[in-house]
Gaussian input, Z-matrix of N, CA and C with variables (Angstrom, degrees):
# hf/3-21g

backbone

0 1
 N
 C     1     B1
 C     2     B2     1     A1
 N     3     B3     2     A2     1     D1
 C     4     B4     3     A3     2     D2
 C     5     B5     4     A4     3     D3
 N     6     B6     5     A5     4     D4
 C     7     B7     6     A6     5     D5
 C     8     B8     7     A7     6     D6
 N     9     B9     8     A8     7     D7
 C    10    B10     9     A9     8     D8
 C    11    B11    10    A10     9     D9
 N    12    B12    11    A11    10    D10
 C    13    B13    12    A12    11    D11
 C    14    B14    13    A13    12    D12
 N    15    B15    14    A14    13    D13
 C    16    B16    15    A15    14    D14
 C    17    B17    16    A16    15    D15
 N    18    B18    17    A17    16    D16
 C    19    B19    18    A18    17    D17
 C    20    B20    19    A19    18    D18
 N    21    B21    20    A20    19    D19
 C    22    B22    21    A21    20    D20
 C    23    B23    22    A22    21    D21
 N    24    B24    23    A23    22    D22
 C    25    B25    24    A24    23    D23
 C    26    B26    25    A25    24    D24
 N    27    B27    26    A26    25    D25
 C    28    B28    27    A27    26    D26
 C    29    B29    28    A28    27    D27
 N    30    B30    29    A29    28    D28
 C    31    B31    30    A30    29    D29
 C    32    B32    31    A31    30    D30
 N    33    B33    32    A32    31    D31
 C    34    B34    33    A33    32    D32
 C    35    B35    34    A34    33    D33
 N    36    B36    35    A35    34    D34
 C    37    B37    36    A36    35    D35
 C    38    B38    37    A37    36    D36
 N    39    B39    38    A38    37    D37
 C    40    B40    39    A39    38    D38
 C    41    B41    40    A40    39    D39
 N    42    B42    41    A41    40    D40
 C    43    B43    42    A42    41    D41
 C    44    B44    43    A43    42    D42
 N    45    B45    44    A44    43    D43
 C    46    B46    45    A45    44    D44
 C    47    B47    46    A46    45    D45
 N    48    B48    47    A47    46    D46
 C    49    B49    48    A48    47    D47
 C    50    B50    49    A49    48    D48
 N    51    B51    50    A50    49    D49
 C    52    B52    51    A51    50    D50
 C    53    B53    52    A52    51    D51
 N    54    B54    53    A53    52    D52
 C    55    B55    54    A54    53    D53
 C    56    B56    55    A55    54    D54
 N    57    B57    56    A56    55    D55
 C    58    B58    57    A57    56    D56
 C    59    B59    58    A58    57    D57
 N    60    B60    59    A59    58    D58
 C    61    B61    60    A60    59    D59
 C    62    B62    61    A61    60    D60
 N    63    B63    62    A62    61    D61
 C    64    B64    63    A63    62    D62
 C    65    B65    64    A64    63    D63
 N    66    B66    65    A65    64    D64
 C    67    B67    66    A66    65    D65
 C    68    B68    67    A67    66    D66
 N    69    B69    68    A68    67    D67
 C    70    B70    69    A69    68    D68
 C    71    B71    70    A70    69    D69
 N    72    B72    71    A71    70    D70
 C    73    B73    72    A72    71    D71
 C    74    B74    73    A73    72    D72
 N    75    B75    74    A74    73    D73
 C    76    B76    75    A75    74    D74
 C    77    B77    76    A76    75    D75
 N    78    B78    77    A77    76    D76
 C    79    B79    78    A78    77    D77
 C    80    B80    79    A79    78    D78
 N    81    B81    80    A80    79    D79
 C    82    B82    81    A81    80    D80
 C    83    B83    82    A82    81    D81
 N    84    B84    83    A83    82    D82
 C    85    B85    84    A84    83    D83
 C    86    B86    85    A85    84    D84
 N    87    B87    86    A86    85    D85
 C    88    B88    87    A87    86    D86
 C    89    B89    88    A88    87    D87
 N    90    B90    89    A89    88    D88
 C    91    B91    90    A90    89    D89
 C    92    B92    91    A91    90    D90
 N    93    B93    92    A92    91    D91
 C    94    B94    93    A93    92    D92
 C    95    B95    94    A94    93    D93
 N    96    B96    95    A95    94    D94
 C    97    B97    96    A96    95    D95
 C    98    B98    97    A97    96    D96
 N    99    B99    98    A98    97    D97
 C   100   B100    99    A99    98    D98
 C   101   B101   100   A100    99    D99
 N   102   B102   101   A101   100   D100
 C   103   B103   102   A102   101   D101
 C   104   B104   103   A103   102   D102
 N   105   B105   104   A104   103   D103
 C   106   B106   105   A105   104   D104
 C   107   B107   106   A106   105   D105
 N   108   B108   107   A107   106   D106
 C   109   B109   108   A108   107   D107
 C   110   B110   109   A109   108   D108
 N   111   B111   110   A110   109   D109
 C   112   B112   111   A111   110   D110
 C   113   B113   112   A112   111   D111
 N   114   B114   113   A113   112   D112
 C   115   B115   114   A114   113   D113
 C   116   B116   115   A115   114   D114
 N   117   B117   116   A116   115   D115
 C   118   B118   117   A117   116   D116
 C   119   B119   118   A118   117   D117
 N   120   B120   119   A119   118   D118
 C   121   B121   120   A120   119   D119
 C   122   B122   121   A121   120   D120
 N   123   B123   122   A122   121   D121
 C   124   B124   123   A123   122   D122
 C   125   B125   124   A124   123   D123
 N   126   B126   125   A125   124   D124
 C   127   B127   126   A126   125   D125
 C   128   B128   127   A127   126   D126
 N   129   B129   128   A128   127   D127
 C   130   B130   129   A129   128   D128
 C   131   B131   130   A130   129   D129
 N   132   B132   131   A131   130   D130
 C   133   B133   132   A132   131   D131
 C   134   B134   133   A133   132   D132
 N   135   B135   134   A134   133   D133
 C   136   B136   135   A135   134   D134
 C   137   B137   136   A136   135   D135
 N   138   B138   137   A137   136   D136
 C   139   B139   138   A138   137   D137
 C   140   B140   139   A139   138   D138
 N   141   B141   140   A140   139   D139
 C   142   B142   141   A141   140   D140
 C   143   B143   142   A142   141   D141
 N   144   B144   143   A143   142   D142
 C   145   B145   144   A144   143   D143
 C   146   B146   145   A145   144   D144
 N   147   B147   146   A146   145   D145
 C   148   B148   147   A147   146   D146
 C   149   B149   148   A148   147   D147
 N   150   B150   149   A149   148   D148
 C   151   B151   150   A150   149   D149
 C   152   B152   151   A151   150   D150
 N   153   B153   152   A152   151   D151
 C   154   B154   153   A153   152   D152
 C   155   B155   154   A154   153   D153
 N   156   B156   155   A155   154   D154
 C   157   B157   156   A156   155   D155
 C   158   B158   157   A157   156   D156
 N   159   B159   158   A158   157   D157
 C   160   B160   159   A159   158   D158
 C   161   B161   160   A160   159   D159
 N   162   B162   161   A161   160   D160
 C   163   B163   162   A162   161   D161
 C   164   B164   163   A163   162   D162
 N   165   B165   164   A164   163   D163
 C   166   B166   165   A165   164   D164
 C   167   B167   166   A166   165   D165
 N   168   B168   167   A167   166   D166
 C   169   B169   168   A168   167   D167
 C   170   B170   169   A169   168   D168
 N   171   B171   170   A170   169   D169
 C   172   B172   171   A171   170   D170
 C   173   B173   172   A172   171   D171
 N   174   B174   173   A173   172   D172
 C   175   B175   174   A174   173   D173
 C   176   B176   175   A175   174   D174
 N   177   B177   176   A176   175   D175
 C   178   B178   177   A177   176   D176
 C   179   B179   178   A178   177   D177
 N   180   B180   179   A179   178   D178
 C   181   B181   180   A180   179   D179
 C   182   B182   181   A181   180   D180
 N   183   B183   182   A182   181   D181
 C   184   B184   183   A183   182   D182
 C   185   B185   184   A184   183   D183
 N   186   B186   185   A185   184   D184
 C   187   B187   186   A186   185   D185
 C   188   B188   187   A187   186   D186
 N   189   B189   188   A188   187   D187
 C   190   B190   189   A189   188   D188
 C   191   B191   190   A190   189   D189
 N   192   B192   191   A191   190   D190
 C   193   B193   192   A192   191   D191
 C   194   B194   193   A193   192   D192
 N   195   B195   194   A194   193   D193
 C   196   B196   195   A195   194   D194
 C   197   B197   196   A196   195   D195
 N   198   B198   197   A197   196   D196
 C   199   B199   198   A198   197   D197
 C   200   B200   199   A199   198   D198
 N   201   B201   200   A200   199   D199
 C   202   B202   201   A201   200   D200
 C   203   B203   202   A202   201   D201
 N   204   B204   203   A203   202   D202
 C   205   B205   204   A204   203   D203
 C   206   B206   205   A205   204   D204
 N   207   B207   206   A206   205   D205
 C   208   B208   207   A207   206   D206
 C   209   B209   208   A208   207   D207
 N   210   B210   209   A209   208   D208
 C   211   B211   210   A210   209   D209
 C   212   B212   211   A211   210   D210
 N   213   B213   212   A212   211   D211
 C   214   B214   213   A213   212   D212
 C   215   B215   214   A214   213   D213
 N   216   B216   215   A215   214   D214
 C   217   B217   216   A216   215   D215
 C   218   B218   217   A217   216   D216
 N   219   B219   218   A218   217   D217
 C   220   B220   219   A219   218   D218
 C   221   B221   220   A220   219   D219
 N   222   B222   221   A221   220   D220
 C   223   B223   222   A222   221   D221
 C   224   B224   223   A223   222   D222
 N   225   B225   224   A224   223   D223
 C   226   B226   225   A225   224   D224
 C   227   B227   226   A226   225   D225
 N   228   B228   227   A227   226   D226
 C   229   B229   228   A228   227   D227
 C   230   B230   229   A229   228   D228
 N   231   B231   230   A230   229   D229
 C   232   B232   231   A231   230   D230
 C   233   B233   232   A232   231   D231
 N   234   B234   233   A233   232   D232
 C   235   B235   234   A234   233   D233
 C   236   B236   235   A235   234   D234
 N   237   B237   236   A236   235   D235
 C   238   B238   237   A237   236   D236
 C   239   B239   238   A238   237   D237
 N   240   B240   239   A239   238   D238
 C   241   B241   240   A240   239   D239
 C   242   B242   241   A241   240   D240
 N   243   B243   242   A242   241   D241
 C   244   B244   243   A243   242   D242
 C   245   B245   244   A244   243   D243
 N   246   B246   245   A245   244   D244
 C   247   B247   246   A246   245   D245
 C   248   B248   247   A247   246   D246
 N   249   B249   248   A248   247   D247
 C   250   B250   249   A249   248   D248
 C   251   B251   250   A250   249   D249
 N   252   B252   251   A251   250   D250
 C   253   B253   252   A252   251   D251
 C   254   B254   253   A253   252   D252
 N   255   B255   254   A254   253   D253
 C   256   B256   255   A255   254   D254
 C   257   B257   256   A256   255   D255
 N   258   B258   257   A257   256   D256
 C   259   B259   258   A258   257   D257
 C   260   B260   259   A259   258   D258
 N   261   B261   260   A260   259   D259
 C   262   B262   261   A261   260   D260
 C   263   B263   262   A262   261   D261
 N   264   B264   263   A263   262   D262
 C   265   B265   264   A264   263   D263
 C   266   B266   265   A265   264   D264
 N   267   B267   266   A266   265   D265
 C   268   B268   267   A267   266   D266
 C   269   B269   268   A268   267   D267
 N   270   B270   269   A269   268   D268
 C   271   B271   270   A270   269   D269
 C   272   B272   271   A271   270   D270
 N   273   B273   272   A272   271   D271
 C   274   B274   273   A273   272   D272
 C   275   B275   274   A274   273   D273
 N   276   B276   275   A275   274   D274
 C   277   B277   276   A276   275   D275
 C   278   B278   277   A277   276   D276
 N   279   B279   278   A278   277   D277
 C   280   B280   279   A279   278   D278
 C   281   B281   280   A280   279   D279
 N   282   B282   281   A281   280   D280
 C   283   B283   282   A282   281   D281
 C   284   B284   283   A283   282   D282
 N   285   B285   284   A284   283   D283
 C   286   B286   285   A285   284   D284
 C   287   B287   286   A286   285   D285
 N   288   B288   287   A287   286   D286
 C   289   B289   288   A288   287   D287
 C   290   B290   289   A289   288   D288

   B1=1.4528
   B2=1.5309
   B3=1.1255
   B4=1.1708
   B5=1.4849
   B6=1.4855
   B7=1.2194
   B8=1.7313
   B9=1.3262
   B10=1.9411
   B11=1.5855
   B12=1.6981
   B13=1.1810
   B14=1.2493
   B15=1.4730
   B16=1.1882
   B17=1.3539
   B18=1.5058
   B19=1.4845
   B20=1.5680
   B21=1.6961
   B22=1.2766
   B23=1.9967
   B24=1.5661
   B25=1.8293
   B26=1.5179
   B27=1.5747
   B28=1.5416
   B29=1.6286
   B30=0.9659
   B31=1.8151
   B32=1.2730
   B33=1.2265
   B34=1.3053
   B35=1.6372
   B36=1.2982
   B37=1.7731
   B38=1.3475
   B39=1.0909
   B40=1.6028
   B41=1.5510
   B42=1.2411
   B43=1.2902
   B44=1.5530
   B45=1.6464
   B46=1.8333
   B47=1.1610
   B48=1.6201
   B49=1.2899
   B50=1.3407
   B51=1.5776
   B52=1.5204
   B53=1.6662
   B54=1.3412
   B55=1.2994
   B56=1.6945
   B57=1.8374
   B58=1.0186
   B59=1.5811
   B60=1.7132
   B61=1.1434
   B62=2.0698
   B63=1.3573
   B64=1.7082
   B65=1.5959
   B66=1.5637
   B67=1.3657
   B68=1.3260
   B69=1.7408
   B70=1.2963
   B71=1.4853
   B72=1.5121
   B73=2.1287
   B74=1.6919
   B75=1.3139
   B76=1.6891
   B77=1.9746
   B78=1.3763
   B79=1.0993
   B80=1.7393
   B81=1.0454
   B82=1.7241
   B83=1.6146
   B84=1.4143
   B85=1.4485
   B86=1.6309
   B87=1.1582
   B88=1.3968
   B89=1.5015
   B90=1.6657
   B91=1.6215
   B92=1.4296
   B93=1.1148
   B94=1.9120
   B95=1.6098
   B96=1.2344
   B97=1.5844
   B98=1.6031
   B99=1.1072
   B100=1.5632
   B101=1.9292
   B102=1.1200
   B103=1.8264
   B104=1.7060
   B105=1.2948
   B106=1.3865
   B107=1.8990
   B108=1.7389
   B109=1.1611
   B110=1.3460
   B111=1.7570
   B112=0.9132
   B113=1.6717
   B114=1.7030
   B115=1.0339
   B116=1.6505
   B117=1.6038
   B118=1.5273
   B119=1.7684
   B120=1.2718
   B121=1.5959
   B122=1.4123
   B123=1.8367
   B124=1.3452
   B125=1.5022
   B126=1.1489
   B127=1.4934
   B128=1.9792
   B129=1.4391
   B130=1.9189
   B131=1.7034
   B132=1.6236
   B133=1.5751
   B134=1.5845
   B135=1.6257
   B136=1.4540
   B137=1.2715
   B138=1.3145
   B139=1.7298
   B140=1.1351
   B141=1.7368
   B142=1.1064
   B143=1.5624
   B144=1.5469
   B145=1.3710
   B146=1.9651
   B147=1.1449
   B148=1.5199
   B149=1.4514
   B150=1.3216
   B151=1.5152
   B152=1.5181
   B153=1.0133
   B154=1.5243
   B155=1.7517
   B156=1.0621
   B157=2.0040
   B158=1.2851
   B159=1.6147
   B160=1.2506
   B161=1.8381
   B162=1.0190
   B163=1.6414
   B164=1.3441
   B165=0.9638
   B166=1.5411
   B167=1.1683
   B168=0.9805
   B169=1.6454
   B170=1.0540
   B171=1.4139
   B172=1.2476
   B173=1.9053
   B174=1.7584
   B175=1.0446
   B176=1.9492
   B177=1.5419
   B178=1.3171
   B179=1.5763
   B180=1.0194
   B181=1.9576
   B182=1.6455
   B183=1.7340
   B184=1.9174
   B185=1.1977
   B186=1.7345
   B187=1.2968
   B188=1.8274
   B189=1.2290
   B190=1.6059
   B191=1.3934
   B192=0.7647
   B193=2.1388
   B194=1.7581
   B195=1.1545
   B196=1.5571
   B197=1.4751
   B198=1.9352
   B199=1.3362
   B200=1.0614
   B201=1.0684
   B202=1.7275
   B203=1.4951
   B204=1.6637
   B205=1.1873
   B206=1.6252
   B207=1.4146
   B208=1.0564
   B209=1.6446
   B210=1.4999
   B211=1.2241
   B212=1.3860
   B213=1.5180
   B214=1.6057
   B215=1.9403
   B216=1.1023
   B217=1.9448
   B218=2.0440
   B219=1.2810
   B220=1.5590
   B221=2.0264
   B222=1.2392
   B223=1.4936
   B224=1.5731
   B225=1.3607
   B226=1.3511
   B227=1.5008
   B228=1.3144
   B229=1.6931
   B230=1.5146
   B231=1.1666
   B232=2.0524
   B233=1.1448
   B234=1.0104
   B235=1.9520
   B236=1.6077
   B237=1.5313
   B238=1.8268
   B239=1.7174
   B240=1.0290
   B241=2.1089
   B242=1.5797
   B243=1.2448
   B244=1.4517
   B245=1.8326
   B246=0.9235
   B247=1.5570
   B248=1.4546
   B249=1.7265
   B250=1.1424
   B251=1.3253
   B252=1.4664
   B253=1.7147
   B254=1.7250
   B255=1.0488
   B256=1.8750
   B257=1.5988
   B258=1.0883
   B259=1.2315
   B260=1.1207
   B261=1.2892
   B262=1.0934
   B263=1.5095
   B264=1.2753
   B265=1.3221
   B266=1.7326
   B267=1.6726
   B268=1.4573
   B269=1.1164
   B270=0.7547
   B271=1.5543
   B272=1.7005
   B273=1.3746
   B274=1.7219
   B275=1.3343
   B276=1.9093
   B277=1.5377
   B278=1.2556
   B279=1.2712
   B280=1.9903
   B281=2.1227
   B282=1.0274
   B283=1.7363
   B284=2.1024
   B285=1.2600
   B286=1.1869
   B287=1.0934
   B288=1.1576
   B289=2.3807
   B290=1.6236
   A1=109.25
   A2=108.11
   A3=100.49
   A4=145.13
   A5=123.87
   A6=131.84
   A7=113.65
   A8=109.20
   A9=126.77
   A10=90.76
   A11=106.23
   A12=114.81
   A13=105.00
   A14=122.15
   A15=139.72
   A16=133.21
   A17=119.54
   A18=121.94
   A19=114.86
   A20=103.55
   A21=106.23
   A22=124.39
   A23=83.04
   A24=112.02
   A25=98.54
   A26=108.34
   A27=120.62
   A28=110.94
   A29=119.58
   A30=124.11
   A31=108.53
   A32=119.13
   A33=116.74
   A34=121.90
   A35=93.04
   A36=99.31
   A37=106.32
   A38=133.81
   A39=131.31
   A40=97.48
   A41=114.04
   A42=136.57
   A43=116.39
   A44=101.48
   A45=88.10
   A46=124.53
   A47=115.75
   A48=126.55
   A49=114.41
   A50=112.18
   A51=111.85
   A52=127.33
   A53=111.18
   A54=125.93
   A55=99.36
   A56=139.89
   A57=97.91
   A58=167.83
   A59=86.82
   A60=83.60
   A61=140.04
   A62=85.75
   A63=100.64
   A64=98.79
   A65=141.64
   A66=93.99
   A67=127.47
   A68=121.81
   A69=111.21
   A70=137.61
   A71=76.01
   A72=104.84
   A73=96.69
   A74=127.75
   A75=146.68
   A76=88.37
   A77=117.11
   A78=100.35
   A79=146.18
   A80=99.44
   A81=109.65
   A82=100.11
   A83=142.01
   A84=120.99
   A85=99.96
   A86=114.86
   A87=123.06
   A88=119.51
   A89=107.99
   A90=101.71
   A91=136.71
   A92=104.97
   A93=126.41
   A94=96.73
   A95=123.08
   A96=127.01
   A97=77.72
   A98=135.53
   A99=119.56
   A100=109.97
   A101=85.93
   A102=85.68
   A103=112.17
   A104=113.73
   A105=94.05
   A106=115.97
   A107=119.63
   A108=128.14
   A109=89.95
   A110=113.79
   A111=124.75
   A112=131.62
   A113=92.20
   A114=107.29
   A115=100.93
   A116=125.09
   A117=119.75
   A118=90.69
   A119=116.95
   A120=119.87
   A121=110.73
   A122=129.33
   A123=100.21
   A124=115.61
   A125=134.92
   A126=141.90
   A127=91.81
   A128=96.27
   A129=85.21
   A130=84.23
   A131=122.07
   A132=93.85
   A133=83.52
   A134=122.08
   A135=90.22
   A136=146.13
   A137=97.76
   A138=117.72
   A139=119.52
   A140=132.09
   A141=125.43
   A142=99.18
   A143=100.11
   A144=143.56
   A145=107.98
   A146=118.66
   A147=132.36
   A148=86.64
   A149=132.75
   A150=115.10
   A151=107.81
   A152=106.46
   A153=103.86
   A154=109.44
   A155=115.55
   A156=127.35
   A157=84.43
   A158=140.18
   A159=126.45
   A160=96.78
   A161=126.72
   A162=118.63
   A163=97.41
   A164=137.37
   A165=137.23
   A166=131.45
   A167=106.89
   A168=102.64
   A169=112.31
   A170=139.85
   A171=133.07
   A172=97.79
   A173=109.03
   A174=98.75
   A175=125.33
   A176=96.67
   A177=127.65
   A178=94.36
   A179=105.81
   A180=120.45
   A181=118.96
   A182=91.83
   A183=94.34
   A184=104.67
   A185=117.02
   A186=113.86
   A187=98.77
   A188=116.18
   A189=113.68
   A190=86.86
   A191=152.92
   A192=163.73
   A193=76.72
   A194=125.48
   A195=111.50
   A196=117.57
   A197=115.05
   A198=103.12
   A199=150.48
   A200=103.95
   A201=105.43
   A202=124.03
   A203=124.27
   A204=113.96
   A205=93.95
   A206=156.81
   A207=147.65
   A208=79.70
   A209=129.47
   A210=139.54
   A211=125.43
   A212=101.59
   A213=137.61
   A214=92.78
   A215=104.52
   A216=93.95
   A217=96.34
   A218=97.61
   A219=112.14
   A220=123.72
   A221=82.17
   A222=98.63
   A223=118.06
   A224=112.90
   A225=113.06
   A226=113.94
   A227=132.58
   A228=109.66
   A229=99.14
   A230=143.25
   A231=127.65
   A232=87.41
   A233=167.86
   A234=153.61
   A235=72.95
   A236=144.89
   A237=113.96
   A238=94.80
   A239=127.06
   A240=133.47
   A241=80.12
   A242=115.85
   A243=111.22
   A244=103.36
   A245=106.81
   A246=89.52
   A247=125.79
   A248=123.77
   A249=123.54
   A250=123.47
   A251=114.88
   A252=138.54
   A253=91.45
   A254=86.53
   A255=69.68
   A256=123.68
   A257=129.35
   A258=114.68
   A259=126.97
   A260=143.43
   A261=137.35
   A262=131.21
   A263=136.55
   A264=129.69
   A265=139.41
   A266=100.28
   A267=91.25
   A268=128.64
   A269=143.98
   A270=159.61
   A271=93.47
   A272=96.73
   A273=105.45
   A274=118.84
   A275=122.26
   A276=116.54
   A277=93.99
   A278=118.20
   A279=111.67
   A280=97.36
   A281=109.14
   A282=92.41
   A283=78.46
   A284=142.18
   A285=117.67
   A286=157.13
   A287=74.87
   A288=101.98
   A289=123.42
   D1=142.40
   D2=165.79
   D3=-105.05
   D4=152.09
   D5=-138.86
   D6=-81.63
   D7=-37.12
   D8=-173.00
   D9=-76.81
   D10=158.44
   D11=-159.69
   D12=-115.53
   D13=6.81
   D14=141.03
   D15=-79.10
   D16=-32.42
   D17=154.14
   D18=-50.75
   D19=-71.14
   D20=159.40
   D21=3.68
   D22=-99.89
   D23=168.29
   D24=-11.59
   D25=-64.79
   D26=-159.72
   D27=-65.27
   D28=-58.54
   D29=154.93
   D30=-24.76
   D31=-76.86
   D32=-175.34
   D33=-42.42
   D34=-53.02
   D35=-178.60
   D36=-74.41
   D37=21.03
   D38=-161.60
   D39=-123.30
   D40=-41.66
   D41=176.27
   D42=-71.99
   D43=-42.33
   D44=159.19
   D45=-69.31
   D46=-43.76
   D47=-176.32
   D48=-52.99
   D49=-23.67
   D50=172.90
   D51=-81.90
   D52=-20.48
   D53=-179.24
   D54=-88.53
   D55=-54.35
   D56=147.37
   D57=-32.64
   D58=-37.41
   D59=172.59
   D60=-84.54
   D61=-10.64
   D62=166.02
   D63=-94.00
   D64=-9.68
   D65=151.79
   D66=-78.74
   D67=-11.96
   D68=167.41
   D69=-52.00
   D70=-45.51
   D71=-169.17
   D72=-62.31
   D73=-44.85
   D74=-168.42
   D75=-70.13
   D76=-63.64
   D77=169.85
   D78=-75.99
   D79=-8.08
   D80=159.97
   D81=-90.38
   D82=-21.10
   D83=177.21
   D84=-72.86
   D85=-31.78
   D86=-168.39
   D87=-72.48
   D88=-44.69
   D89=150.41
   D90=-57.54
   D91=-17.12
   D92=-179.06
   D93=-76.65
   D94=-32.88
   D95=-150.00
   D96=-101.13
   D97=-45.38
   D98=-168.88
   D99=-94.99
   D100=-14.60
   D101=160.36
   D102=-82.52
   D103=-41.66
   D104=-178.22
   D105=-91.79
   D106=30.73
   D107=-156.52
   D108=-117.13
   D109=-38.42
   D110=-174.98
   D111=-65.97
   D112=-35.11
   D113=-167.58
   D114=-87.66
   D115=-19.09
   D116=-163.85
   D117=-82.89
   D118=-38.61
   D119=178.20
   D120=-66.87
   D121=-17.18
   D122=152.29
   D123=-82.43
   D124=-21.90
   D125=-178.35
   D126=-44.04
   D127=-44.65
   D128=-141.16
   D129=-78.07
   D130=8.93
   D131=-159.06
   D132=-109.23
   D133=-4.35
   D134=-178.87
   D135=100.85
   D136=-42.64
   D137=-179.00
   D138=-121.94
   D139=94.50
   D140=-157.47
   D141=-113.50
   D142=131.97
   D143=-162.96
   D144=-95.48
   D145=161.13
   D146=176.10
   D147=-94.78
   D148=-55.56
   D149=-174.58
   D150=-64.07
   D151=-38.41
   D152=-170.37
   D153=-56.22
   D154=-31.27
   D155=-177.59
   D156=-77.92
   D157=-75.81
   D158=-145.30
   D159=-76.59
   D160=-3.59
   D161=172.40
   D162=-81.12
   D163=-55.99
   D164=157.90
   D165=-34.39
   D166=-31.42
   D167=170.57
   D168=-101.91
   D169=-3.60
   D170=-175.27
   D171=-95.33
   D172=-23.13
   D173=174.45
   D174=-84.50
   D175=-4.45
   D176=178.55
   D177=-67.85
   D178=-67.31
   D179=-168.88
   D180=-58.63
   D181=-23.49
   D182=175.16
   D183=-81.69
   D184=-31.66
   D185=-159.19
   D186=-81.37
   D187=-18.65
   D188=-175.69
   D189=-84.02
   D190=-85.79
   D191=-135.90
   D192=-57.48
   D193=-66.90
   D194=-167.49
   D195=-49.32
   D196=-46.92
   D197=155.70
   D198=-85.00
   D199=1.97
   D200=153.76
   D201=-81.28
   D202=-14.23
   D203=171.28
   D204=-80.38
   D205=-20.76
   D206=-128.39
   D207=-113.19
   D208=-38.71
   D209=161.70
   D210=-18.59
   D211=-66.85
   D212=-179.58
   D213=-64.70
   D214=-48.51
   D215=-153.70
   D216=-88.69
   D217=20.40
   D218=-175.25
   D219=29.30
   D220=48.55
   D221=164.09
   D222=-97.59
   D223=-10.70
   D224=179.18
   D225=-120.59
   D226=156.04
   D227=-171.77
   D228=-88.16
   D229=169.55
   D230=157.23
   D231=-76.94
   D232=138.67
   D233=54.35
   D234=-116.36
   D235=-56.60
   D236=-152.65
   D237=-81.74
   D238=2.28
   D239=168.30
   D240=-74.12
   D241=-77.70
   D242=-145.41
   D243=-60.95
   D244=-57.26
   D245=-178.92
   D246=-59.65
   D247=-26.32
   D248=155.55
   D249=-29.06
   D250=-49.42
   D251=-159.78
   D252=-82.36
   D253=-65.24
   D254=-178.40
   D255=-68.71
   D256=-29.08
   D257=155.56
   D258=-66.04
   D259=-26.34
   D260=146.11
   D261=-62.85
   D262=-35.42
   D263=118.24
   D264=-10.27
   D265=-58.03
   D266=148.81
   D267=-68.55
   D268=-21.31
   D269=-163.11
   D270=-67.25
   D271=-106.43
   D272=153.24
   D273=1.46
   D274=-60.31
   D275=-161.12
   D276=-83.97
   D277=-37.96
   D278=-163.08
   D279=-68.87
   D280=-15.98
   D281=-159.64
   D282=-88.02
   D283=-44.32
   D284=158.78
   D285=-22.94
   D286=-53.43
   D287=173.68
   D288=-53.03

């Protein structure tokens, strides 16, 4: 452990900063897990709907606005945002097509 009361300080805050930051990361894996849950349960039903695309994209658009604030509070790098978005985007365009 260490002894200065400024090292100290720094541990501590390092250690919150770490527990925030896995509830973010835990909650953006978790929107990813119900976007792509969502989308295999329209696959199995078959019948693709105009509500069913715009429910999707609105769940597309929370899941981007969430990573981009996660962007801003620099828990996420932008190049692993940006490829997130487009794979998930594809995701989205191919179950249309």
């Amino acid at each position: 452990m260490a002894n200065k009361k400024s090292s100290i300080k720094r541990i501590k805050l390092n250690k919150r900063d770490r527990k925030r930051n896995q509830y973010y990361i835990s909650s953006v894996y978790s929107l990813i897990k119900k976007f792509n849950k969502e989308i295999e349960n329209y696959k199995n039903l078959n019948n693709f709907d105009l509500l069913k695309k715009r429910d999707l994209e609105k769940r597309l658009n929370f899941l981007n606005k969430a990573l981009d604030k996660y962007l801003l509070k620099s828990i996420y790098q932008k190049n692993k945002i940006k490829k997130r978005k487009i794979l998930l985007s594809k995701k989205k365009n191919s179950f249309f097509l």
